[in-house]
C-alpha positions as CSV (number, residue, x, y, z in Angstrom):
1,X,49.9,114.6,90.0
2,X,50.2,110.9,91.8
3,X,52.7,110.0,93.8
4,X,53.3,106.6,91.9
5,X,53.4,108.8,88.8
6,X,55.8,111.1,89.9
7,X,57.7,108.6,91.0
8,X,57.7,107.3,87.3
9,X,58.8,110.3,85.7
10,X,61.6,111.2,88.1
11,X,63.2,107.4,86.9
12,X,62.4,107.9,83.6
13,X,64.3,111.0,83.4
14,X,67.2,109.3,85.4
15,X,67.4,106.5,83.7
16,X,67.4,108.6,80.2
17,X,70.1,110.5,81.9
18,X,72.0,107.8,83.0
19,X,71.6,106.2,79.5
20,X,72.9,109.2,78.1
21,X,76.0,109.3,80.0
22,X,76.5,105.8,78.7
23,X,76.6,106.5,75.3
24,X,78.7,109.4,75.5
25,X,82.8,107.7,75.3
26,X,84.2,111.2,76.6
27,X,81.4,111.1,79.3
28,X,82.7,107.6,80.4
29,X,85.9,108.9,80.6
30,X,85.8,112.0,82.8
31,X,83.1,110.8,85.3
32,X,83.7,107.4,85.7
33,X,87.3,105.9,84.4
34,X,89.1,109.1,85.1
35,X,89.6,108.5,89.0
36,X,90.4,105.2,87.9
37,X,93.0,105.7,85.7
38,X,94.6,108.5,88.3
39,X,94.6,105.3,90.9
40,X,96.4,103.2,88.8
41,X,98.7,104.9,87.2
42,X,99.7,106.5,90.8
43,X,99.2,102.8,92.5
44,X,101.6,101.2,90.0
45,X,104.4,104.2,90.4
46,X,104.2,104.4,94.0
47,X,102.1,101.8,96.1
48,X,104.1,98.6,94.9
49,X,107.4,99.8,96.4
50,X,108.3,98.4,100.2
51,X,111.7,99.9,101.2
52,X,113.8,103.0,99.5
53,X,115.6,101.6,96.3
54,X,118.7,103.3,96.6
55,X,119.9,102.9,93.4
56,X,117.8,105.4,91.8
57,X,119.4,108.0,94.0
58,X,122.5,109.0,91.8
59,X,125.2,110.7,93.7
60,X,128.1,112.2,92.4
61,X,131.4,111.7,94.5
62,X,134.1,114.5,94.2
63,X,136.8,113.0,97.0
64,X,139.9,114.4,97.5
65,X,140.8,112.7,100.1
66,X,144.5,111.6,98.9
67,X,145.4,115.5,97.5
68,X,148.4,116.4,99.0
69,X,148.0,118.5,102.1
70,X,150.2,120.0,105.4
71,X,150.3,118.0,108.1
72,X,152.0,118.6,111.4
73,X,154.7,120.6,109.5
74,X,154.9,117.9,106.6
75,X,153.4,117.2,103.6
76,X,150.8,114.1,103.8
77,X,148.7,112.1,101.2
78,X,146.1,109.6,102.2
79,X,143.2,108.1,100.6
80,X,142.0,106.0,102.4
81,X,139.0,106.8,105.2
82,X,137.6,108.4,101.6
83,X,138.1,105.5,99.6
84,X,136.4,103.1,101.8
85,X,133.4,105.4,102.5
86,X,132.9,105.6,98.9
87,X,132.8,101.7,98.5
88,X,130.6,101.9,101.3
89,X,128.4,104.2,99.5
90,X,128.4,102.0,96.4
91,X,127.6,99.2,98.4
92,X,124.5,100.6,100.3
93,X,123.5,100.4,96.1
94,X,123.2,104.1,95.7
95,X,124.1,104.9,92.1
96,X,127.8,106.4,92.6
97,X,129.4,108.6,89.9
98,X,133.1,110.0,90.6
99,X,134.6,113.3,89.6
100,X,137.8,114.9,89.6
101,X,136.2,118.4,90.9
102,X,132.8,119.8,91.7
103,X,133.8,123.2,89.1
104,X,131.2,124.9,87.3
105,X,128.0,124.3,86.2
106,X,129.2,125.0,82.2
107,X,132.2,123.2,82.4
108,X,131.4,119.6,81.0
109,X,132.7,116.6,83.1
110,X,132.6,118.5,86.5
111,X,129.9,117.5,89.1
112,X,128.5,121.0,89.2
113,X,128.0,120.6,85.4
114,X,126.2,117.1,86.2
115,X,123.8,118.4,89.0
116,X,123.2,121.3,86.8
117,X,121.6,119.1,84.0
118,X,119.6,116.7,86.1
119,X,122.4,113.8,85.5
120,X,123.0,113.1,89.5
121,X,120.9,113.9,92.2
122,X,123.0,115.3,94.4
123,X,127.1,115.5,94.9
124,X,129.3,114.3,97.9
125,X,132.7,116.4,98.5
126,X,134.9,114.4,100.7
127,X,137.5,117.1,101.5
128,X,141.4,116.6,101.1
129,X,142.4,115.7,105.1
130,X,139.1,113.5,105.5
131,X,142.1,110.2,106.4
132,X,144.2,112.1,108.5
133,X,141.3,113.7,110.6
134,X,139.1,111.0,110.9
135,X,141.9,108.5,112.4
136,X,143.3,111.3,114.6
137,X,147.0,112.0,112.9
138,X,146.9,115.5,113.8
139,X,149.1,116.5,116.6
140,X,150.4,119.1,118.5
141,X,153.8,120.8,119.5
142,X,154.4,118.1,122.5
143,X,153.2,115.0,119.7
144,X,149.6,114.7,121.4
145,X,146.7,114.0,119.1
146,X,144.5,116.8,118.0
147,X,140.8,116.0,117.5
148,X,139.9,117.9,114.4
149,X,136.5,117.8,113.3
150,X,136.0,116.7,109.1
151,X,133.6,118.9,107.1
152,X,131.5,116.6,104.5
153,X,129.6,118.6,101.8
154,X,126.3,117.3,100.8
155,X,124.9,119.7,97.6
156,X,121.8,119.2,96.4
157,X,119.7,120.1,93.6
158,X,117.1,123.2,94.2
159,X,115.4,122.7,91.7
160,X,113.5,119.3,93.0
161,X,112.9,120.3,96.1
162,X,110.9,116.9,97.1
163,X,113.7,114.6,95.6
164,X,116.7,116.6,97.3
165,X,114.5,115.7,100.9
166,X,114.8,112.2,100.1
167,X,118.2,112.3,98.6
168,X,119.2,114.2,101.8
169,X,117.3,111.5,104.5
170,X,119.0,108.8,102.5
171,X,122.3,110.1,102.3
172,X,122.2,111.1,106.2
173,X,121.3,108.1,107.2
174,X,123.7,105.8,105.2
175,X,126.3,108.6,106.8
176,X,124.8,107.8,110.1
177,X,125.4,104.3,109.4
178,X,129.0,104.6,108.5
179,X,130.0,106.5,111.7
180,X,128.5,104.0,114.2
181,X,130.4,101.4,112.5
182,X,133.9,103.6,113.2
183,X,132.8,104.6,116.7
184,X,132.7,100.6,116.8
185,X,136.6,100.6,115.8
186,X,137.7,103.5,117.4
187,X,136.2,103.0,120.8
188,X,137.8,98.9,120.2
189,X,141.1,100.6,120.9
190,X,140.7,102.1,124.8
191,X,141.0,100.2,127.6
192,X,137.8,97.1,128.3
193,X,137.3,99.3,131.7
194,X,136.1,102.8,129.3
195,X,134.8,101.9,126.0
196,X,131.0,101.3,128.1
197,X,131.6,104.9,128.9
198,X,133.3,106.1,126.3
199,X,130.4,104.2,124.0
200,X,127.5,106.1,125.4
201,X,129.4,109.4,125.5
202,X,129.9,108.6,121.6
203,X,126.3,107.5,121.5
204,X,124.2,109.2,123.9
205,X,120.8,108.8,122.7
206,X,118.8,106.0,121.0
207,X,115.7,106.5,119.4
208,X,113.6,103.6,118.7
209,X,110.3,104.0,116.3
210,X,107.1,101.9,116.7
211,X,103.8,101.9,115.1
212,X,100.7,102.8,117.4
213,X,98.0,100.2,117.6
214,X,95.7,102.5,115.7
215,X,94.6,99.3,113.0
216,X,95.0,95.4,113.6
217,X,96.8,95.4,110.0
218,X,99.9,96.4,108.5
219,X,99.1,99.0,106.1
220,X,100.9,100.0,103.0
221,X,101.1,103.2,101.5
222,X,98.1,102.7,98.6
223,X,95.5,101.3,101.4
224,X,95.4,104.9,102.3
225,X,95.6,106.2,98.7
226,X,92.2,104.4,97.6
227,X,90.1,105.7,100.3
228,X,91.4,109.2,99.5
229,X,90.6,108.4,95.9
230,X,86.7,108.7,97.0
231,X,86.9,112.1,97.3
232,X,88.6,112.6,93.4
233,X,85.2,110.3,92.9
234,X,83.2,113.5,93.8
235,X,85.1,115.9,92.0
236,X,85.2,113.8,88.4
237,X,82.3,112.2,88.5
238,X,79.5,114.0,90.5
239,X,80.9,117.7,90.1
240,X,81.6,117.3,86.4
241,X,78.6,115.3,85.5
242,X,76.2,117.9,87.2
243,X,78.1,120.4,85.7
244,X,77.2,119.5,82.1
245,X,73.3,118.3,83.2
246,X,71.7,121.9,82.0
247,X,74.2,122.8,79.5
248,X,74.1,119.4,77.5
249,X,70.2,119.9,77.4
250,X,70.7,123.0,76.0
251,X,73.3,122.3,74.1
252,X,71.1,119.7,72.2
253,X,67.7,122.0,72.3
254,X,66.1,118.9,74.6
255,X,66.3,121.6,77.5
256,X,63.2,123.7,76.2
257,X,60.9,121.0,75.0
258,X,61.9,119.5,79.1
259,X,60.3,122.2,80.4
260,X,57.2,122.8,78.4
261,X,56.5,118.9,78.7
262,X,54.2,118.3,81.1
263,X,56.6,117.8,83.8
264,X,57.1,119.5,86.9
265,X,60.8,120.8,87.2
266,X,61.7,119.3,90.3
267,X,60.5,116.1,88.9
268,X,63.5,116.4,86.1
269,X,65.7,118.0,88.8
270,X,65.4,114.8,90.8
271,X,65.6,112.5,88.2
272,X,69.1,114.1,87.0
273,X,69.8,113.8,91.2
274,X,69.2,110.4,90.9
275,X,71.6,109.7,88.0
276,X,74.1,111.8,89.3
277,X,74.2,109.2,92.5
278,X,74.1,106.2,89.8
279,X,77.4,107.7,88.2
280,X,79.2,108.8,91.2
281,X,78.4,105.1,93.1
282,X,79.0,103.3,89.9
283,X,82.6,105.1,89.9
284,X,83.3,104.6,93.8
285,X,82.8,101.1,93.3
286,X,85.0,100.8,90.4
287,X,87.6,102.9,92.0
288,X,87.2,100.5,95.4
289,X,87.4,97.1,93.8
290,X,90.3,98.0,91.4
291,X,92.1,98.2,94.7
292,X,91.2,95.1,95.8
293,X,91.9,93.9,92.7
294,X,94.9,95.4,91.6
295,X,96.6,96.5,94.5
296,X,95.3,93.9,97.5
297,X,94.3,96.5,99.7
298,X,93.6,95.8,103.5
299,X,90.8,97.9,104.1
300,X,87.9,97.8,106.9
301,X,84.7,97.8,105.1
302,X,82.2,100.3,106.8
303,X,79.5,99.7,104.3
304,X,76.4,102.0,105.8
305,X,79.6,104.4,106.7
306,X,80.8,104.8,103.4
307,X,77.8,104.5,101.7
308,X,76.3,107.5,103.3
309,X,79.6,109.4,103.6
310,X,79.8,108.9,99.6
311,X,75.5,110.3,99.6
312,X,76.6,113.6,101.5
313,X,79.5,114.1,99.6
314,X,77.9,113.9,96.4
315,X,75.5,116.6,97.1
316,X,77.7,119.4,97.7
317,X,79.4,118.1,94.4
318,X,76.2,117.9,92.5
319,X,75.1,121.2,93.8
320,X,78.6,123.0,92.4
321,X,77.8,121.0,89.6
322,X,74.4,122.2,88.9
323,X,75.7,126.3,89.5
324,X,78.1,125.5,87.0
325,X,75.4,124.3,84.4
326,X,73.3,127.0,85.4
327,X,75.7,129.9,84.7
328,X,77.5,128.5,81.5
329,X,75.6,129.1,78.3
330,X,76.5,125.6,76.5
331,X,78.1,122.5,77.0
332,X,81.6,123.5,75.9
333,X,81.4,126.4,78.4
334,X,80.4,124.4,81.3
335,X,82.9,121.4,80.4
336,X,85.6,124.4,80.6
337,X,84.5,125.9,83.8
338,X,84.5,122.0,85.4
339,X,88.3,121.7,84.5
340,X,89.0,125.0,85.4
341,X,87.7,124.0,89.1
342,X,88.1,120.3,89.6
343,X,91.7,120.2,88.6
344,X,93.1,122.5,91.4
345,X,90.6,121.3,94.1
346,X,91.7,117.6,93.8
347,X,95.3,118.4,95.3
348,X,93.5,120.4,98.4
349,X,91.7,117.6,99.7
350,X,94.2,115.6,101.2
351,X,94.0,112.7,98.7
352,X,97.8,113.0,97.4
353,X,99.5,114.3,100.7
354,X,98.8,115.9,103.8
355,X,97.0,119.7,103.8
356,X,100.1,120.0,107.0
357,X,102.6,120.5,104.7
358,X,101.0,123.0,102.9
359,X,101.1,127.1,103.8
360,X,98.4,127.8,106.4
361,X,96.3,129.6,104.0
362,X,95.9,126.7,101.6
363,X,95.5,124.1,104.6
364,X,92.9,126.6,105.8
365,X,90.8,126.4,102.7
366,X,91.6,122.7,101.6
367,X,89.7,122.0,105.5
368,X,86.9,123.9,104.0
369,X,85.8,121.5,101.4
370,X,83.5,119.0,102.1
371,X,85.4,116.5,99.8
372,X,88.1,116.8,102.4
373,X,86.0,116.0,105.2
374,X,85.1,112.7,103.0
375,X,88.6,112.0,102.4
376,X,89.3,112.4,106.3
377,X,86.2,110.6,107.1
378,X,87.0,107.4,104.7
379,X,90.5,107.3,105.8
380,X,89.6,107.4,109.1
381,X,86.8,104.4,109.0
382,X,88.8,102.2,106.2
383,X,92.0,102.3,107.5
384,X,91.9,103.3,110.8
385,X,88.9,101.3,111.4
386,X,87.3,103.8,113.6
387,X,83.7,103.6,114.7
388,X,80.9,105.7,113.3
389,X,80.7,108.1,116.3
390,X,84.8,109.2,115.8
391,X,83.9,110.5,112.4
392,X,80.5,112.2,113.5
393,X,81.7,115.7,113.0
394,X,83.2,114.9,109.2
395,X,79.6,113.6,108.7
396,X,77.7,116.6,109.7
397,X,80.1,119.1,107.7
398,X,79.4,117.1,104.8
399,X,75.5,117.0,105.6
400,X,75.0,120.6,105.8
401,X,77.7,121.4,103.1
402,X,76.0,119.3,101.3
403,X,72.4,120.7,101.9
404,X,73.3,124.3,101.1
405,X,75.5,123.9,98.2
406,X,72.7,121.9,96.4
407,X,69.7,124.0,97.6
408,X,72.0,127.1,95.8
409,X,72.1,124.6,92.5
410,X,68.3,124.4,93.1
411,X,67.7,127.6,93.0
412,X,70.3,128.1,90.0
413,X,68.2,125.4,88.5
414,X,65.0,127.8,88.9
415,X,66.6,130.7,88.0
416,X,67.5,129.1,85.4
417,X,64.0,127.5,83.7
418,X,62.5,131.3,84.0
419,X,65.0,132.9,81.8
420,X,63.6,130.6,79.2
């Protein structure tokens, strides 16, 4: 056979592929406007937003500061340290709910029975003496003050264990706020010649928190989102496209008369190659400009980088692919066995939030696929804006990922075509 005719056949069964594809509305969906939809629906939730809106963090204030307590022998009531840190609160625009008592979770109208049923995110007990211990009224035998220490109870909810982190940062750090501002006051009242002393024993330390010069521009939190999107482009569109190559054929009874035709198998093997890269390039470049688009993202546009990065990538995801067609017996079965592995791999390759934070064993194998050495890769060159040689290992785990997992869908493919 000619080269020049060869080359024919191998565009005419891509192209008949690709076609294919086209035609098919669920098709569309999975391998090329899923990713899509997964970066706009999490680019409009999350990658608009600059600084924490407090209000959506709903506290629930039990304060009983102003209950009757002993003090120094006699009984005292004083609200008002509590009282003003509660406006304070309300005026830092968290969402502040009072209640007489934190109680139990079944008894309606306590803050326990709140937390319990998702109504507040978390509840504040400012205890009875918070008044008398902040401003010092405790004294001893001989009338001298008595620095006593006041105990502020932060509960959160278990169950959310990602919202009760933020609640707790945010809450800490309004409550860090509000006790600079009475160090301020109480260290006013010393002599001029100690409050420079007395202010750095208060305040000791002072950390400050700048940005390393690693990019030229100020990034937001979706510029690093889409370039981690690439690697969901992998999974959705070249994994589950291969997948169903073999299995659609057969499926449709197309796969038989394929083989007898006078056509050499590699030739059709190439050709579906081919129009695997079409969909998965098609779908990067959709997923990329509806950043640009949508979101405005400031991105450094390696084009041989991520063009070739997107090439490697796509083989170890067409060669998965073409195993799964292999090994399922129709095109239900392989569309099954896609889900089954696509869905769990997309939130082990770094694209959502960092494998750091995850158990060692699950970092350990989310470092092991080659879509997360993409996702490092891209990251690295769009946002970082790091030269080609800085991402040179990423780019040979990919290339000989790549070449092994689709030699193994080769051979699949082979195996395959003599069981026939």
């Amino acid at each position: 056979m000619s080269l020049k005719r060869s080359i024919n056949q191998i565009a005419a069964v891509a192209k008949t592929d690709f076609l294919g594809v086209l035609r098919n509305k669920t098709a569309i969906f999975f391998t090329l406007l899923f990713p899509l939809f997964f970066i706009v629906i999490i680019g409009f939730t999350f990658g608009q937003s600059g600084e924490a809106d407090m209000s959506r963090i709903s506290i629930g204030v039990v304060n009983l500061d102003g209950e009757m307590i002993a003090l120094n022998a006699t009984d005292s009531s004083n609200s008002t340290i509590g009282d003003i840190f509660v406006e304070a609160l309300e005026s830092a625009n968290f969402t502040v709910t009072g209640y007489g008592e934190y109680g139990y979770r079944d008894t309606n109208g306590t803050a326990a029975y709140a937390i319990s049923r998702g109504d507040i995110d978390a509840v504040l007990v400012i205890p009875a003496n918070f008044t008398e211990t902040i401003t010092f009224l405790y004294t001893d035998d001989l009338g001298a003050s008595v620095p006593t220490v006041s105990h502020l109870e932060l509960i959160v909810d278990p169950t959310d264990s990602t919202g009760a982190m933020i609640t707790q940062q945010s809450v800490f750090g309004f409550i860090s706020a509000f006790i600079k501002e009475y160090h301020e006051i109480v260290i006013e009242q010393f002599p001029s010649y100690l409050q420079d002393y007395i202010e750095v024993v208060a305040d000791p330390l002072i950390v400050t928190t700048s940005e390393a010069e690693v990019t030229e521009a100020e990034l937001k939190w979706i510029d690093y989102m889409v370039p981690g999107t690439l690697g969901l482009v992998l999974i959705w569109s070249g994994l589950n496209h291969a997948s169903m190559t073999i299995a659609t054929e057969r499926t449709k009874g197309t796969f038989q008369r394929m083989v007898i035709a006078p056509v050499y198998p590699t030739v059709v093997l190439l050709g579906k190659l081919l129009s695997a890269l079409a969909i998965v390039y098609m779908s990067a470049f959709i997923m990329l400009l509806s950043g640009v688009l949508l979101f405005q993202v400031n991105l450094y546009w390696d084009i041989p980088v991520i063009i070739l990065g997107i090439f490697l990538g796509a083989l170890s995801a067409i060669g998965i692919g073409l195993i799964i067609s292999s090994l399922a017996k129709n095109e239900e079965a392989a569309n099954s066995i896609s889900v089954i592995i696509s869905v769990p791999l997309q939130f082990f390759i770094g694209a959502f939030f960092p494998l750091s934070i995850m158990p060692a064993a699950a970092e350990a194998f989310g470092n092991a696929l080659p879509f997360t050495k993409l996702v490092t890769a891209m990251q690295d060159v769009m946002t970082r804006n790091l030269p080609f040689d800085a991402v040179i290992p990423e780019i040979l785990y990919l290339a000989a990922s790549g070449v092994i997992l689709f030699l193994i869908g080769t051979i699949a493919y082979r195996i395959t075509l003599r069981r026939l």
